[in-house]
C-alpha positions in Angstrom: -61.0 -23.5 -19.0 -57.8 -25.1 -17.1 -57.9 -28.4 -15.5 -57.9 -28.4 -11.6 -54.3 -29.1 -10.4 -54.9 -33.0 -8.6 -56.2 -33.8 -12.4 -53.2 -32.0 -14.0 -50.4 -34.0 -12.5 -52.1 -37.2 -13.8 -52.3 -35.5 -17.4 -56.5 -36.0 -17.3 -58.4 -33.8 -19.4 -62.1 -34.0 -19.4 -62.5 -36.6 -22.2 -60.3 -39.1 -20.5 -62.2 -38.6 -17.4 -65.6 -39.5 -18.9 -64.1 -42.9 -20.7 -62.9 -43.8 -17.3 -66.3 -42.9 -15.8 -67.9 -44.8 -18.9 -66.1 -47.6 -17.9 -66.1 -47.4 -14.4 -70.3 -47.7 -14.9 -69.8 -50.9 -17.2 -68.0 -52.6 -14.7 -69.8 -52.0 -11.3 -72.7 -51.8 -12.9 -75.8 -48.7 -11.7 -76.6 -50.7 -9.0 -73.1 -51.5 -7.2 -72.0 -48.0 -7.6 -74.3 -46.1 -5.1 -73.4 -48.9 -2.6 -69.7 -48.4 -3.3 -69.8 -44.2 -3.0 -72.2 -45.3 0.6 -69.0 -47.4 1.8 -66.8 -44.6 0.9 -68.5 -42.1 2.5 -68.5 -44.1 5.7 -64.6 -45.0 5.3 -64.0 -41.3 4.8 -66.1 -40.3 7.9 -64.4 -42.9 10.4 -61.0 -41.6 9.2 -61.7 -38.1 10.1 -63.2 -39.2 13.3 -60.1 -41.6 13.8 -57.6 -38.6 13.1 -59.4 -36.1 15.2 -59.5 -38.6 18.1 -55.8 -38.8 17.9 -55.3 -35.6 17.5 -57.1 -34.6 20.8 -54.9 -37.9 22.6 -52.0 -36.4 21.6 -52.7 -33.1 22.6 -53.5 -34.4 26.1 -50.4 -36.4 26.6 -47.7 -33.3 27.1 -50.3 -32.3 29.7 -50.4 -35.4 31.4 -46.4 -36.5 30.9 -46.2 -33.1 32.7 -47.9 -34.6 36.0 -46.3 -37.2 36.7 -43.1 -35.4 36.1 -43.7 -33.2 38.8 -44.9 -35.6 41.0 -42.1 -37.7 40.6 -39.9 -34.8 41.5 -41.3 -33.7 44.5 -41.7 -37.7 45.8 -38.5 -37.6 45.4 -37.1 -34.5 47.0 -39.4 -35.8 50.6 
């Protein structure tokens, strides 16, 4: 079995990944981490929403920079 790419460039193989996990659970503790992966999830879901928000701003802007470009022409050619 090969190790997916994002875990080959840090050098991970599977045992090193469960003694992180292992320790991961010793420090946060079984109650703390389902809290912690909730907070994530909502971090992860306000990016996308941040990023698709800008996306559709600067989509609109050309469009809009456009307008008043052509208005300020022709008020200035009267």
């Amino acid at each position: 079995m090969q190790t997916p790419p994002v875990l080959a460039a840090f050098g991970l193989g599977g045992s090193e990944l469960l003694v992180i996990l292992a320790i991961v659970l010793l420090l946060f503790g079984g109650t703390k981490l389902p809290e912690f992966a909730k907070g994530l999830g909502k971090s992860i879901k306000e990016f996308k929403k941040a990023s698709q928000n800008d996306d559709d701003e600067t989509s609109a802007k050309p469009v809009e920079a456009k307008k008043s470009e052509s208005g300020k022409s022709s008020s200035g050619s009267n």
